[in-house]
Every structure is written in C-alpha cells, then in structure tokens.
C-alpha positions as CSV (number, residue, x, y, z in Angstrom):
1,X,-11.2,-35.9,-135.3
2,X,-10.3,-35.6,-138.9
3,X,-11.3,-39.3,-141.1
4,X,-8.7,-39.8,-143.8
5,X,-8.6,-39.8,-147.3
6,X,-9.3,-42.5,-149.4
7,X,-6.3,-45.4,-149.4
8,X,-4.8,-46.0,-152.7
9,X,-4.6,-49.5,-152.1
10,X,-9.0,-49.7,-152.3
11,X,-10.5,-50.2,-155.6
12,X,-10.9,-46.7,-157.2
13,X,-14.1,-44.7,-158.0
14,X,-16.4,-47.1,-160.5
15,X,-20.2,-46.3,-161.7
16,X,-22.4,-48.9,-161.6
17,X,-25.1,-50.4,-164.0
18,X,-28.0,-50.2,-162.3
19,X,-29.4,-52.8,-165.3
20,X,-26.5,-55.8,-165.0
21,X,-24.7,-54.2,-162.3
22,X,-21.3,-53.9,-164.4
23,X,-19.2,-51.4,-163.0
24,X,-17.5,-49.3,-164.9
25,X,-13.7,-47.4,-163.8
26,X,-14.9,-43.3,-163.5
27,X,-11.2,-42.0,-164.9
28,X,-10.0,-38.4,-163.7
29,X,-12.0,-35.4,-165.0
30,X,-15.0,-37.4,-166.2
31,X,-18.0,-36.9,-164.4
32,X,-19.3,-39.6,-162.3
33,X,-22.0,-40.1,-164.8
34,X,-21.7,-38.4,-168.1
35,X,-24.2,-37.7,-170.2
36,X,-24.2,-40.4,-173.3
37,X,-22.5,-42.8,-171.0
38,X,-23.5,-46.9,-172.1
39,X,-22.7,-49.2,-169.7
40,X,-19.7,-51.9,-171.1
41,X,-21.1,-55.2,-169.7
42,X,-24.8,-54.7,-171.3
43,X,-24.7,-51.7,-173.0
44,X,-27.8,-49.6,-171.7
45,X,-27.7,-46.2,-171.6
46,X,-29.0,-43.4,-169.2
47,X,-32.0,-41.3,-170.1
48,X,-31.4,-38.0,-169.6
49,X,-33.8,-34.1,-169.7
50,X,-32.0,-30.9,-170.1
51,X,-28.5,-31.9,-169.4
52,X,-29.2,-34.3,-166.2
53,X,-28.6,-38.0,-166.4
54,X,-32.3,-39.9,-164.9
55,X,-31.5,-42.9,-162.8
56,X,-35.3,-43.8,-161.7
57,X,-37.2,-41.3,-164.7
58,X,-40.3,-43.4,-163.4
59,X,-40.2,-41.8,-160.1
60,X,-39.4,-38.4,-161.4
61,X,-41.5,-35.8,-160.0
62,X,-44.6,-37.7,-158.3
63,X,-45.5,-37.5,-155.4
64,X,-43.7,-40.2,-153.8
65,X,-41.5,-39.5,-150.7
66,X,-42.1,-35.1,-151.1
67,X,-44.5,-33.5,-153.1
68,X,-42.7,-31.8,-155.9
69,X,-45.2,-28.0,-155.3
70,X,-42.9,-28.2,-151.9
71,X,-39.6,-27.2,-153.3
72,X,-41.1,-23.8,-154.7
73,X,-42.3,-23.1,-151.2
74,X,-38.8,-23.7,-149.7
75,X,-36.8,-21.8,-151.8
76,X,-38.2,-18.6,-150.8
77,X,-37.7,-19.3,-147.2
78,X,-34.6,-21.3,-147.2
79,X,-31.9,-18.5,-147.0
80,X,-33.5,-17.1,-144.1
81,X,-35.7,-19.6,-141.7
82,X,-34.1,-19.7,-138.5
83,X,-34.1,-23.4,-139.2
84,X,-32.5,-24.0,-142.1
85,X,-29.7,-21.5,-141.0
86,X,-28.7,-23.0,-138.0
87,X,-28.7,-26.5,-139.5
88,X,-26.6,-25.6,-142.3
89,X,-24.2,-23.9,-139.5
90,X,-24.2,-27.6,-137.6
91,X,-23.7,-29.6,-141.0
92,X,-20.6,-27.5,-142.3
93,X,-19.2,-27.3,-138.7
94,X,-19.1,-31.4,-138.6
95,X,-18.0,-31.6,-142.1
96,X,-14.9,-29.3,-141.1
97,X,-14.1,-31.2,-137.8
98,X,-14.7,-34.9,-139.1
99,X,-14.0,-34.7,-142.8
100,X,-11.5,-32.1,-143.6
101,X,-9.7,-33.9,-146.1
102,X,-12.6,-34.8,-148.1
103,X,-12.9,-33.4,-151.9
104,X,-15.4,-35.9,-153.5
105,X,-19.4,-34.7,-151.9
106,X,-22.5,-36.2,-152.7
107,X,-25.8,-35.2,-151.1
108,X,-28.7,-37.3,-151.4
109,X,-31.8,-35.3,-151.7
110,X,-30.1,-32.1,-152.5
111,X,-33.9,-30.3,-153.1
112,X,-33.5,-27.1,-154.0
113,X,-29.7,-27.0,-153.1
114,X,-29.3,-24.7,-149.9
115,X,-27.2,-26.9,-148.3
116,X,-25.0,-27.9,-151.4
117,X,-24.9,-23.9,-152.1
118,X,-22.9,-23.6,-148.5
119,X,-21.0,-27.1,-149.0
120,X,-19.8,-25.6,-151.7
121,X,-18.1,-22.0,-150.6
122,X,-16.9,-23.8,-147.7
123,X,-13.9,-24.9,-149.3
124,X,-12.1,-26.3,-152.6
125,X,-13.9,-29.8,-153.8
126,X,-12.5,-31.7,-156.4
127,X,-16.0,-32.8,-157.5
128,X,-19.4,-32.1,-156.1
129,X,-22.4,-33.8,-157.0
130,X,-26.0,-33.2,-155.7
131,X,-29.5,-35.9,-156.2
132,X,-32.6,-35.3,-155.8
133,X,-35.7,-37.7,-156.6
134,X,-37.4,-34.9,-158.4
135,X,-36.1,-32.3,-161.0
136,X,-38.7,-29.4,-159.8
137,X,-36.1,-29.5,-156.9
138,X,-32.7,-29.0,-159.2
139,X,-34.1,-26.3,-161.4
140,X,-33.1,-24.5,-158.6
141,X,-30.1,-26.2,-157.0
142,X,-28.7,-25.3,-161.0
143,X,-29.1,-22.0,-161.2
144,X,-27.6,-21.6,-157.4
145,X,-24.3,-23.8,-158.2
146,X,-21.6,-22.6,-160.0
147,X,-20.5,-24.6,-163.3
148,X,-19.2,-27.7,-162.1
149,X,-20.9,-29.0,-159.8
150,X,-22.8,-32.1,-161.1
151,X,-26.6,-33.3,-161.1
152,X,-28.3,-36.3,-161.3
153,X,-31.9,-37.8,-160.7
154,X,-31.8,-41.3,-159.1
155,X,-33.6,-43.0,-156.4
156,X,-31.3,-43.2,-152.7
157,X,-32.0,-47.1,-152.8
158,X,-29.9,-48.0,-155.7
159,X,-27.0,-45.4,-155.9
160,X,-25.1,-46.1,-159.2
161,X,-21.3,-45.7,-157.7
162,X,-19.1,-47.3,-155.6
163,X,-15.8,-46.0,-154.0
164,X,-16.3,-42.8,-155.1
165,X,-17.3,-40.1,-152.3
166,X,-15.3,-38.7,-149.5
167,X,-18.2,-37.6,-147.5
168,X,-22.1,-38.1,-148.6
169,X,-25.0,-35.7,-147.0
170,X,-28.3,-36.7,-146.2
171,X,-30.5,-34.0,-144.7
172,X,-33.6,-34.9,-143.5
173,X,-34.2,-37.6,-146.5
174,X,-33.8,-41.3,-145.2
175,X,-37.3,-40.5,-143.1
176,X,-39.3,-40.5,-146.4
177,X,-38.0,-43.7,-147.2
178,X,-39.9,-47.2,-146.5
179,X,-36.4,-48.9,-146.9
180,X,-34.1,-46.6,-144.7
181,X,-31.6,-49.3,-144.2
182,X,-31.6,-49.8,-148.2
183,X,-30.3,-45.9,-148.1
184,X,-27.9,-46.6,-145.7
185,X,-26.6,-49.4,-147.5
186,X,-26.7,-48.0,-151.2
187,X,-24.7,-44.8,-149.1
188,X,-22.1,-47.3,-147.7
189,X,-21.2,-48.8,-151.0
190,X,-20.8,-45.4,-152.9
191,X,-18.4,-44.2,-150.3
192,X,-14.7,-44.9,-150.7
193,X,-12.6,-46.3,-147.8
194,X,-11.7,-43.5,-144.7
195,X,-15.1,-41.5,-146.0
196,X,-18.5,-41.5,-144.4
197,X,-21.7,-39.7,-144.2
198,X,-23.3,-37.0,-142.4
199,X,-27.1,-37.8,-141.8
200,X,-30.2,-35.9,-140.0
201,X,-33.7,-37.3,-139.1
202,X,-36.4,-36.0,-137.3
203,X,-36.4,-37.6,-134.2
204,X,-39.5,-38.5,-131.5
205,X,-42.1,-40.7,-132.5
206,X,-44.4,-38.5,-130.4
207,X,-44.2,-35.2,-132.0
208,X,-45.6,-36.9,-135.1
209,X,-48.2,-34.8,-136.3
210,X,-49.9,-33.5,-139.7
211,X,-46.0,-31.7,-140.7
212,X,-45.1,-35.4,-141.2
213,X,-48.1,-36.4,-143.0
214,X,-47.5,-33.5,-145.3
215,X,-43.8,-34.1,-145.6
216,X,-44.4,-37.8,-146.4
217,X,-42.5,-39.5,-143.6
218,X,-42.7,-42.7,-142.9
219,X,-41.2,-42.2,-139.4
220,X,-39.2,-40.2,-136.8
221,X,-36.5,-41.8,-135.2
222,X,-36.1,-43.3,-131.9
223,X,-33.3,-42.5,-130.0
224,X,-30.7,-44.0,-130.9
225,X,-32.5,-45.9,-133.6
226,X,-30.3,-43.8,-136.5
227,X,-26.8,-44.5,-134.7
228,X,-27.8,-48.8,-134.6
229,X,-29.3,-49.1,-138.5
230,X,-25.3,-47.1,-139.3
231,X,-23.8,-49.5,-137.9
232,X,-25.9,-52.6,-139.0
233,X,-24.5,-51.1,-142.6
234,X,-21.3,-50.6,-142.3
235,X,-20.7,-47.4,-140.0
236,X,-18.7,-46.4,-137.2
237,X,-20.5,-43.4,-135.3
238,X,-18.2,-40.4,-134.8
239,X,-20.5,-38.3,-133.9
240,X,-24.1,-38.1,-132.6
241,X,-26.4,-35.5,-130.9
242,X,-29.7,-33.7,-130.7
243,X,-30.3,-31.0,-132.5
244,X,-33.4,-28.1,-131.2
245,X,-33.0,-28.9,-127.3
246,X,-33.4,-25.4,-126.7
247,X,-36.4,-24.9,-128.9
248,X,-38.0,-28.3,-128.3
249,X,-40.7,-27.1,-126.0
250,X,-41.7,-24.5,-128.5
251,X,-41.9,-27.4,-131.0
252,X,-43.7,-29.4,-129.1
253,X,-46.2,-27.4,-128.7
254,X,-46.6,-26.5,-132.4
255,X,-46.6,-29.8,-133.1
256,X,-49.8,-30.6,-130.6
257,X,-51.0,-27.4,-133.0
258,X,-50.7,-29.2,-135.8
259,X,-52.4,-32.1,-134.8
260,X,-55.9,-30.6,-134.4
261,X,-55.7,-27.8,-136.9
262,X,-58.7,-27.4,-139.5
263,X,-56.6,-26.3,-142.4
264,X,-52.5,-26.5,-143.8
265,X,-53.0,-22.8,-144.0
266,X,-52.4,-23.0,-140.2
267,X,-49.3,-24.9,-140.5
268,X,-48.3,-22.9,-143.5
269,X,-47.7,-19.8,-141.1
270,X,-44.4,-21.8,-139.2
271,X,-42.9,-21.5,-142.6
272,X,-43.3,-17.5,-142.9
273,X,-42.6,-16.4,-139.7
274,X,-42.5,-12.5,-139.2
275,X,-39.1,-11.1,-139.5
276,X,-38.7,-10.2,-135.5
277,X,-39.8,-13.8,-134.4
278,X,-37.5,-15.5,-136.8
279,X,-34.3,-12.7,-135.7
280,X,-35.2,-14.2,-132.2
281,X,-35.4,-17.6,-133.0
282,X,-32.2,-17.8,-135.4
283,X,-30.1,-16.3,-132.7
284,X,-31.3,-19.0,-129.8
285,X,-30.8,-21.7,-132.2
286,X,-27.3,-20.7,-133.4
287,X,-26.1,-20.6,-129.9
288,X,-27.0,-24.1,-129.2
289,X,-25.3,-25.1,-132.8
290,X,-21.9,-23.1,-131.2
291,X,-22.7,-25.1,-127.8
292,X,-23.0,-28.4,-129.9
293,X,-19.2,-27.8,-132.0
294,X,-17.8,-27.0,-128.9
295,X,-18.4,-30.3,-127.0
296,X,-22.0,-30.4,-125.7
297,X,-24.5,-33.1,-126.5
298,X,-28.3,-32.9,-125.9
299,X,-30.5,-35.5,-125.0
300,X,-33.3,-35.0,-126.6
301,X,-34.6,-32.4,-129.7
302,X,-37.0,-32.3,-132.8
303,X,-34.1,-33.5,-134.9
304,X,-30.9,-36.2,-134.7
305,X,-27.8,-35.4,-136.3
306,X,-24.9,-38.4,-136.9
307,X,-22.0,-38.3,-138.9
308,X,-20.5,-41.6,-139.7
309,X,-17.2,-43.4,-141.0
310,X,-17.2,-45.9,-143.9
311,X,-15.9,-49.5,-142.4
C-alpha cells in the first residue's frame, strides 16, 4: 500500500513557537529550523551549541528518559547486533511498502543515528531531519550523516512544526516517555496530510525486568495498546505486527536472567555477544523480518511494530 503525498490544498510546512505558539511559513530550501531563526509573533529566538538549534536546553543531556553514558555503548555495537540489523531491515522494508512517495523524514530520538544512517541510503529525500533529547547521542549521528541532513535537540512532547513530514520514525522512544499520547499527538500535528509514522515499543508487560529499569521505561506495551493510543490521536493503522516471535523464548529467558542478576555487568554481556552467537542469531532474525514483508503477522514478540497514516 503506498500513502500519498502531501495535498496541495493543506496548509504548507510551518515551524512553530514553542513560546507563543506563532507559526511561522518554512519556505523552500530553508531548514525547518535555522539557526538565528526569531519567531515573528513574539520574537524569541532558539538557543543553539555547535551548530544545533536546542528546543528543551534544560533537558539536554540528564538523565531523564536514557542515560546519556548509553549512546557510547551503542555505537560500537550498533552496526553489527543481530538486533539492530534485523530491525533496521523491518523499518526500511515498511517505509518502502507504505511510504514510498515520502521525501520529508523526521525521527524522534535519532540517538546515535544508525537508523537515520540507513533511512538515508535508501533513497533520494528532499530533507531529512533527525532529534534526539541529548547531544552526547548526535555527536555521533553528525559525523555518520552526510551534509544535509539536519539536527535538532527538542523534547518529543512539544515538536515545533506542523505539516511538514512525510513520514516520522520513532524507534523504541515513546516507552521512555510518561506522556506517550503527548508524543503521539505532538507526531500527528508535525505530519502533513497523506504522511504518517512508523513507531516500535517493547511489548509485554511481563518481560519487564532490570533492561527496562536501566533503559528508563516507563512501560511495555500491551497488545494492542500502541495500535488504540494511534488512533485516539489521529491515526489510521496500516500496519501492525510482532517483531522477535522466533527469538522470544530466548528472550524470555534472558529477561528472567536479568531479573535476579547481582550486577549490570551480567546484563552488559547481551550487548557483546561473541561473533558466532550473534552470526547465528542475525540470520534467525532476518528470516522472520523477510517472513514479516512478505505477509505474515506474529502474535506475540519482545517488540511491536506499527506504521500509521496521518487522518
């Protein structure tokens, strides 16, 4: 199913004021929010460090949501853990099938910018932008982005644009969030008409363990619970499924692991698996992302996957 592209009878990309809440027409080849920008109605500008705009400079780097010391941890892993692979092979596949007209991408959360790295060598984009809470995290989402591709620091609650994304990402984000539906909302608003958003959770409330305690979640999601708060805000579901059926048991029982375990040094070692486990484990969970593009839907798995129209 492919969504289409924004109608030109819709009002046009705008920023918003996150102060007054002016909004402000973003004409073509500026950047969604350049740096110097004043808002008309009120006139506040945007603070800014080393060439990216800061939306929520108060929230910058603390330990609210993710602990900042995480995203040099995951950038040495994230090219080649068997989990990070296979997801990134799920998200482009439904971003190809279900938004294949889209040019304008935002992720929320972009961390350290794996994700946005393959978003963008997928394909032409006439602007790509990736957020993140915390600028530990896009230090090195810069340096793996071409020139181009636009940063910003804001919180997911109060995005400062409306009509202005084809497609937004949200990997494994709205989870650390008190306020999902605030996420969801903020996400409808900045997306212009025929877009929509791609969106993944961890799912099961029983596999909660210490990884979500160190991750900072504030829940995993029911079944079901994701596709409901999408369309409470302004979704259509186009697609939903679980995502690591196959390796749920395995999961499972790291998770009961990690639930007694005396030290994070324990849980530390499912990050740097050997090479031949994570071979094994890459290959298993590629085949159910092939099984998943092709039609099939599973029931149940650590993780839920949506992606979502714009209404």
């Amino acid at each position: 199913m492919m969504v289409c592209p924004m109608n030109a009878d819709v009002a046009g990309p705008e920023r918003l004021c996150l102060a007054c809440g002016a909004h402000d027409p973003i004409r073509s080849g500026e950047a969604v929010w350049p740096l110097g920008w004043h808002c008309s109605g009120c006139g506040r500008g945007v603070a800014e460090s080393e060439g990216v705009p800061l939306f929520a400079p108060g929230l910058a780097d603390s330990a609210n949501g993710f602990d900042p010391i995480f995203f040099d941890k995951l950038v040495e892993v994230e090219a080649t853990h068997f989990w990070f692979v296979a997801r990134n092979e799920l998200i482009l596949g439904l971003v190809n099938r279900f938004f294949s007209s889209a040019t304008r991408y935002l992720e929320i959360g972009c961390g350290n910018g794996a994700v946005l790295q393959a978003i963008a060598k997928s394909r032409q984009w006439q602007r790509l932008v990736g957020s993140e809470l915390h600028p530990a995290g896009l230090k090195h989402a810069r340096a793996r982005l071409p020139q181009g591709v636009e940063f910003v620091q804001m919180d997911a609650r109060a995005i400062p644009a409306a009509n202005t994304f084809d497609l937004i990402g949200a990997y494994d984000i709205v989870e650390h969030v008190a306020e999902d539906e605030t996420v969801l909302r903020a996400l409808r608003g900045a997306t212009a008409a025929g877009g929509g958003a791609i969106i993944s959770v961890p799912q099961h409330p029983s596999l909660w363990s210490r990884w979500d305690e160190i991750g900072y979640h504030k829940r995993r999601y029911r079944i079901g619970e994701l596709e409901a708060k999408l369309k409470r805000n302004g979704f259509d579901i186009l697609f939903s499924s679980s995502f690591m059926f196959v390796l749920l048991p395995l999961m499972a029982l790291s998770r009961l692991n990690a639930r007694v375990a005396t030290s994070d040094a324990q849980i530390d070692r499912e990050i740097s698996l050997g090479l031949a486990t994570n071979a094994v484990l890459t290959a298993i969970l590629r085949a159910e992302v092939r099984l998943t593009l092709a039609g099939l839907r599973w029931p149940i798995g650590g993780s839920r996957v949506v992606a979502a129209r714009a209404v």
